[in-house]
Every structure is written in structure tokens, then in C-alpha cells.
Rosetta silent file (secondary structure, phi, psi, omega in degrees, C-alpha in Angstrom):
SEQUENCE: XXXXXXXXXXXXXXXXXXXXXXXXXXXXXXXXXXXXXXXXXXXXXXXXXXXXXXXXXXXXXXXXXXXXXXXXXXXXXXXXXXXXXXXXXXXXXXXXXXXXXXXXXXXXXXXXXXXXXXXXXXXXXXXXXXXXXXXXXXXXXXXXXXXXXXXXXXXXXXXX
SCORE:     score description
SCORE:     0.000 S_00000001
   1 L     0.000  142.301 -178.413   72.706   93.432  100.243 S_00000001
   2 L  -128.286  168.495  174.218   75.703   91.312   98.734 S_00000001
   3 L  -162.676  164.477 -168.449   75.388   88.472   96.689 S_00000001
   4 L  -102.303 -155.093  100.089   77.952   85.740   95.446 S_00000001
   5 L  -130.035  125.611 -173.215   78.435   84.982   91.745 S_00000001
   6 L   -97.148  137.131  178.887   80.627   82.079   90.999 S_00000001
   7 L   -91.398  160.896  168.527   82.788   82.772   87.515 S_00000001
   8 L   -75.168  164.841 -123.798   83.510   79.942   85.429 S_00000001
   9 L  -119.231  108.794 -178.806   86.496   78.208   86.082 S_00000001
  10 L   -99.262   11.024  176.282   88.904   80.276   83.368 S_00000001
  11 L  -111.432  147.582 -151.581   92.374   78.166   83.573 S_00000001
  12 L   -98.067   -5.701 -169.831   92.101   75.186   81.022 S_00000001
  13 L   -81.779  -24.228  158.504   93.258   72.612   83.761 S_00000001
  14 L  -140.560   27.538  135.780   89.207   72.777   84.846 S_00000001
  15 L   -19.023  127.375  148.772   87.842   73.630   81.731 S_00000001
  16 L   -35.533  118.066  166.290   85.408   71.475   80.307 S_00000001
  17 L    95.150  -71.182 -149.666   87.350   68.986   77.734 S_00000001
  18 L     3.712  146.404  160.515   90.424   70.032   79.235 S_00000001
  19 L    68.171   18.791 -168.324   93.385   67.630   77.980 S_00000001
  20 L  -110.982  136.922 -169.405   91.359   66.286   75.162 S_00000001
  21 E  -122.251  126.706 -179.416   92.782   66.520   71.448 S_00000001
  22 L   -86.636  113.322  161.225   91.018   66.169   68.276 S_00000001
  23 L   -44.739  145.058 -174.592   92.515   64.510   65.653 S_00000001
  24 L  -117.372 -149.989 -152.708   93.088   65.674   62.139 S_00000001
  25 L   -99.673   17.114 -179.655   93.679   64.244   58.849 S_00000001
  26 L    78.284  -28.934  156.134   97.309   62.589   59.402 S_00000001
  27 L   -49.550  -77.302  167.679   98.802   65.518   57.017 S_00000001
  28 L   -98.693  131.802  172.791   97.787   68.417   59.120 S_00000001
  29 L    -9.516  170.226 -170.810   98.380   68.553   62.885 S_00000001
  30 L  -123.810  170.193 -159.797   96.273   67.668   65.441 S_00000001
  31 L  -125.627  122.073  175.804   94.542   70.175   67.761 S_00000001
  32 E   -77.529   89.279  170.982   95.005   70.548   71.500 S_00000001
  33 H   -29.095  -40.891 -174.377   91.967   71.446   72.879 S_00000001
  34 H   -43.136  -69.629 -167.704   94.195   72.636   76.383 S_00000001
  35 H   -56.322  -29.470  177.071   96.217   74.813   74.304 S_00000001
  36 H   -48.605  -57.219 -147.684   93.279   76.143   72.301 S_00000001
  37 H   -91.419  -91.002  174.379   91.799   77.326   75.206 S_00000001
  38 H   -29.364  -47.517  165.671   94.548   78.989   77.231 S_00000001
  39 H   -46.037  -31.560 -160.292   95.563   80.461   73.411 S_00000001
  40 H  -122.360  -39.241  166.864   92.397   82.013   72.258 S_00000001
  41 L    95.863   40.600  166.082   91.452   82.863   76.594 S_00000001
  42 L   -73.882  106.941  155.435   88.405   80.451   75.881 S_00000001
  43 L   -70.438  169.683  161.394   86.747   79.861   79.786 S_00000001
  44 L   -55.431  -14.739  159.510   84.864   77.042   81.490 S_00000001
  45 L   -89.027    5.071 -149.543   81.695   78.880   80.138 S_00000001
  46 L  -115.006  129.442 -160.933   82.582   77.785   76.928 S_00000001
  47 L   -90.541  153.537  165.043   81.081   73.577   77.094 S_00000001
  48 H   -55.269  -41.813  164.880   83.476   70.890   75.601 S_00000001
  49 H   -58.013  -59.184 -159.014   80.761   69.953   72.866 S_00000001
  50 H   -64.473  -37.312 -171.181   80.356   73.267   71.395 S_00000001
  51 H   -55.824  -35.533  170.772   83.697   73.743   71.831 S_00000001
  52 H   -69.711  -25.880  156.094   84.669   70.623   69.847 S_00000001
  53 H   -90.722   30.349 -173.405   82.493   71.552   67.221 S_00000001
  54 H   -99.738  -67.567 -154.714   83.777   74.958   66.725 S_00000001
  55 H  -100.603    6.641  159.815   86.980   73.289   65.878 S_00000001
  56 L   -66.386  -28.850  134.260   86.207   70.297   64.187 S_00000001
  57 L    -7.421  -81.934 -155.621   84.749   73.105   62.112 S_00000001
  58 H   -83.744  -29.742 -177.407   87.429   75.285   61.958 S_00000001
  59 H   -94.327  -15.645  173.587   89.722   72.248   60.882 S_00000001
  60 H   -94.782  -10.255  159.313   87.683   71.179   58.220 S_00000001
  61 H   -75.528   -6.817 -155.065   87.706   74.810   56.944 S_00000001
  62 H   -98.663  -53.088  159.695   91.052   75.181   56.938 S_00000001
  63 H   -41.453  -77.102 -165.277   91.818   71.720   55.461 S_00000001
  64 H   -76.175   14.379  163.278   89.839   72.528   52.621 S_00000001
  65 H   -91.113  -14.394  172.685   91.456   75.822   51.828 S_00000001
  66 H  -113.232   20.946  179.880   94.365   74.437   51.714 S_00000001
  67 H   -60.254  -63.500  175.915   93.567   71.660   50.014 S_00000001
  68 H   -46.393  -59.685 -174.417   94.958   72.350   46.352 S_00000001
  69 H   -64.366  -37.814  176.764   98.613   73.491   48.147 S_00000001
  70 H   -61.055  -32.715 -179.576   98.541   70.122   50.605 S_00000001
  71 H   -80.535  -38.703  173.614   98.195   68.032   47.213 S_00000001
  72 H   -60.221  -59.123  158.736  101.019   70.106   45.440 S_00000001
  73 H   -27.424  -61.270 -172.860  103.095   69.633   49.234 S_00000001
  74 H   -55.678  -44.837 -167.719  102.286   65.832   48.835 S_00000001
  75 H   -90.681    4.065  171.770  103.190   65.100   45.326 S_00000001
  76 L  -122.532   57.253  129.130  106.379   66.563   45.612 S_00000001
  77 L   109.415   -1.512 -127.454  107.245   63.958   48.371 S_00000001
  78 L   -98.397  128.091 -151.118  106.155   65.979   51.625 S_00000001
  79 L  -111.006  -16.175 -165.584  104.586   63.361   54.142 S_00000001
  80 L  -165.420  155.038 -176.964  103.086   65.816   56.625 S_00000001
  81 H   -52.964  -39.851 -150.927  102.588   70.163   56.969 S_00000001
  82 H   -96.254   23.378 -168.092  105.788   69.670   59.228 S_00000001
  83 H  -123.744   -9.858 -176.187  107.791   67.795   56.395 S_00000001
  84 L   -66.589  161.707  146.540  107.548   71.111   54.419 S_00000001
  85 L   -54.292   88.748 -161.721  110.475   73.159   53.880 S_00000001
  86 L  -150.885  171.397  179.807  110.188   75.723   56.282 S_00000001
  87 L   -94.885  176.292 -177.423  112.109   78.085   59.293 S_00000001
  88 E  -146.085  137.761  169.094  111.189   76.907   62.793 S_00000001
  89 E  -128.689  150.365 -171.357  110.972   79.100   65.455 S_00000001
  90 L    51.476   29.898  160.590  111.233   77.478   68.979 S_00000001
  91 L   122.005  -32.526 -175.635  111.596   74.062   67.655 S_00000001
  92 E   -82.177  137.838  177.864  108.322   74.288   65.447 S_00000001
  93 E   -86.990  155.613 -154.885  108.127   74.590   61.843 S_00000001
  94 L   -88.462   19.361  137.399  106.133   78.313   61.158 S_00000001
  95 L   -54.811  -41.729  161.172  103.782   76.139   58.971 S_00000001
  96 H   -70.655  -22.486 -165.975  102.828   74.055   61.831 S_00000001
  97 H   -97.454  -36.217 -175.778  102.671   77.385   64.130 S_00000001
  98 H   -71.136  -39.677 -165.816  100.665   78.848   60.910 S_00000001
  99 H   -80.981  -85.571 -145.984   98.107   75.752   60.149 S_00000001
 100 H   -86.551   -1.941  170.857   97.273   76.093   63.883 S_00000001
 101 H   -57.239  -47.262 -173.542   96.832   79.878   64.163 S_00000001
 102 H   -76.968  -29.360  175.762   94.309   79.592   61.789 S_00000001
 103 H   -78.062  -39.815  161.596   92.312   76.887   63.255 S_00000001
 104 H   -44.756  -54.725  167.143   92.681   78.569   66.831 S_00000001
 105 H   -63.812  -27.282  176.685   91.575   81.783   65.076 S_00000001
 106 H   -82.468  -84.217  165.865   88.465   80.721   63.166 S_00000001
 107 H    20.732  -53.684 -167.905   87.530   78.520   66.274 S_00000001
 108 H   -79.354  -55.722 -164.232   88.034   81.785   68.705 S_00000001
 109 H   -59.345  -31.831 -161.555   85.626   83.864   65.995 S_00000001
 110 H   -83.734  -46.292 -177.254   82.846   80.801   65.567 S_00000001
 111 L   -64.974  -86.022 -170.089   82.503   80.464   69.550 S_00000001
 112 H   -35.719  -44.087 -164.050   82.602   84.696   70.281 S_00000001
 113 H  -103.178   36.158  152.900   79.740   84.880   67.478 S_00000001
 114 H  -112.552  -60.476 -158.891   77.471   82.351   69.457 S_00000001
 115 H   -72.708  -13.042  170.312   78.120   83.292   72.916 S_00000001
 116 H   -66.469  -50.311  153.683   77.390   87.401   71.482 S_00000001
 117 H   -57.989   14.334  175.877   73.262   86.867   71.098 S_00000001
 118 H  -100.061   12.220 -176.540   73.008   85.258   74.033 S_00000001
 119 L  -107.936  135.395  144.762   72.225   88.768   76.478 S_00000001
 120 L   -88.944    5.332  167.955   69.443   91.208   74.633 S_00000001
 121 L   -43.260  131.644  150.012   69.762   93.510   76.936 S_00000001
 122 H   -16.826  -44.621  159.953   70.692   97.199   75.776 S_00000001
 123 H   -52.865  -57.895  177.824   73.936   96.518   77.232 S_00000001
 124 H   -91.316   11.421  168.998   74.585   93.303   75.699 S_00000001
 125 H   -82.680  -82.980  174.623   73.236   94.681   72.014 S_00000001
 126 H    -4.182  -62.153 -175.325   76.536   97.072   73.280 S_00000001
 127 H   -70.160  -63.058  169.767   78.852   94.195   73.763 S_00000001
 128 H   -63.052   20.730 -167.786   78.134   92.470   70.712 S_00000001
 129 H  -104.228  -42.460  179.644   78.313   95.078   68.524 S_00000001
 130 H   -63.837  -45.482  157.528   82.259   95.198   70.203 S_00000001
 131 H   -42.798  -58.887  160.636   82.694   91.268   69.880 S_00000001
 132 H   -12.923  -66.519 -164.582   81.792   92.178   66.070 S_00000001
 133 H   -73.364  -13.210 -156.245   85.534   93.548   65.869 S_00000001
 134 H   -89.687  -40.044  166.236   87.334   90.601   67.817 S_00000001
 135 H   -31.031  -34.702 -165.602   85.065   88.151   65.226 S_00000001
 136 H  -106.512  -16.782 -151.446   86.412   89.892   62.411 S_00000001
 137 H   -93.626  -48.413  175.675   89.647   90.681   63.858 S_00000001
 138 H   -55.226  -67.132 -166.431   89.692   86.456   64.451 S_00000001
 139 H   -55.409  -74.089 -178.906   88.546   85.709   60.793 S_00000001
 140 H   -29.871  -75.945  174.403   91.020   87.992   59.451 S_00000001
 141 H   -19.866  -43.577 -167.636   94.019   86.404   61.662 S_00000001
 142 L  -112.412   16.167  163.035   93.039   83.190   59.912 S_00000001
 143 L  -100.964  -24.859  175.538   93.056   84.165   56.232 S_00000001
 144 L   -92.895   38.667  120.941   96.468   85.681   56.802 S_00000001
 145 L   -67.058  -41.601  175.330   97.727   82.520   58.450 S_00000001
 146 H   -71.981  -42.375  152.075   96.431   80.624   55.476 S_00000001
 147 H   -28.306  -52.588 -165.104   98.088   82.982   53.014 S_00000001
 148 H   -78.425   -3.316 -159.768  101.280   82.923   54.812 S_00000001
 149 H  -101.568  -39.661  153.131  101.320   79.051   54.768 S_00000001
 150 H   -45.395  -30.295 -176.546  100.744   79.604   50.732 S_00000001
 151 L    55.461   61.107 -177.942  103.188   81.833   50.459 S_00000001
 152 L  -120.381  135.958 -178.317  100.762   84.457   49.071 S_00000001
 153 L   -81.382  134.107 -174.152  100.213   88.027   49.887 S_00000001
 154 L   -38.812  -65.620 -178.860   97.860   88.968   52.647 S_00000001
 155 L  -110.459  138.217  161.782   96.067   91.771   50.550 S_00000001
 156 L   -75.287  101.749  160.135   94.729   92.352   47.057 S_00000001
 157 L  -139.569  138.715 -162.537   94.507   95.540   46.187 S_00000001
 158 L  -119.426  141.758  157.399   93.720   96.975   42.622 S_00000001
 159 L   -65.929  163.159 -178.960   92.898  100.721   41.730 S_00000001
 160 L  -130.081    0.000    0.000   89.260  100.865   39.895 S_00000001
């Protein structure tokens, strides 16, 4: 016996949303959905709604973590993240490369910890318990992106 299964369509050119970009707050960068998706390895199972609220999400967390440093950036003249004082690698300033790392990364963690519960299988108890590291592994990615855009250290660590 054979059977077919068609995969979702995993290249972002017939993605859901494909080519659509959300807008941010005129400060911080705007978000390519394409690139999100080819970045993070986000498929065509993943719908353009949820997906846009994952990172309308993910940009309004990010925005407000960095809120208190964007108003210190601002009042000392800075018109935009990419107006900062910063190195650039490949053309980009690594503020602009940082500010979207993080929003790619929480984004990548809030979609994988939907899409883990949806098999209850034995198997798929199995899988999500393994998505559990890329979720945390994701989270992580996008406090030290926010850090590094603070110019703050990654880790805390005190003796007790």
C-alpha cells in the first residue's frame, strides 16, 4: 500500500504572507515577514495570521524592553535604532542586525510553543518535550540580542 502526503510548501516565495512586512514604530525597524521565515525555517504550515501575530507580539515585546535605552538613544539626538553609533557588518548597523534577531527569535519560540501541543500522541509528548530546548534556546537568543543592543552583559552571576 503507498500513500501520498503533500508537505507544506517550505520556501517563503509560497508561504502564506509571503512578501508582506509589518510595520513598527518608526524608531525600530520594520519586520520582513519573507525574511522571518526563511531566517527562523518557519514553513507554509505555519498560517500568515498566526504568524503575524507571533510577531506583532514579539515586536511589541521587544519595543518595550528596550524602551528606557530607545528614550536615552532619542534624547541624545538619535532619530532611528540605525542612527545609533554602531559597527556595521555587511552594510547593516549590528543594532539593526541585533533589534531583529530578537524579534525573529522570540517570534521562532512563540510559534514552536503552539505548533508543540498540537500531536498527543506518545511520540509527539516526545517531540515536544525536544521543541522545549529550541523554545528556550529561541528565548534565550533574544535576551542576549537585547543585552547586546544595551550594551550589558549576557549573564548575572553572583556566589550565594
Amino acid at each position: 500500500m503507498s500513500s501520498f502526503i503533500a508537505p507544506a510548501r517550505t520556501t517563503s516565495a509560497g508561504a502564506p504572507g509571503a512578501g508582506a512586512t509589518i510595520l513598527n514604530d518608526g524608531w525600530f525597524p520594520d519586520i520582513d515577514i519573507n525574511d522571518l521565515r526563511e531566517s527562523t525555517k518557519l514553513d507554509g504550515t505555519v498560517t500568515a495570521e498566526r504568524l503575524r501575530r507571533a510577531v506583532i507580539e514579539a515586536i511589541s515585546t521587544v519595543n518595550n524592553d528596550l524602551a528606557e535605552w530607545q528614550a536615552t538613544q532619542s534624547a541624545a539626538g538619535h532619530t532611528d535604532l540605525a542612527s545609533v553609533p554602531a559597527k556595521k557588518v555587511d552594510g547593516v548597523s549590528v543594532q539593526v542586525s541585533r533589534y531583529v534577531r530578537a524579534v525573529y527569535s522570540l517570534t521562532h519560540a512563540d510559534i514552536t510553543e503552539k505548533y508543540a501541543g498540537y500531536d498527543s500522541t506518545k511520540s509527539g509528548g516526545q517531540k515536544a518535550e525536544n521543541l522545549e530546548d529550541t523554545v528556550c534556546t529561541s528565548r534565550r537568543n533574544a535576551r542576549w540580542a537585547m543585552n547586546d543592543i544595551r550594551g550589558i552583559r549576557r549573564s548575572t552571576i553572583d556566589l550565594i
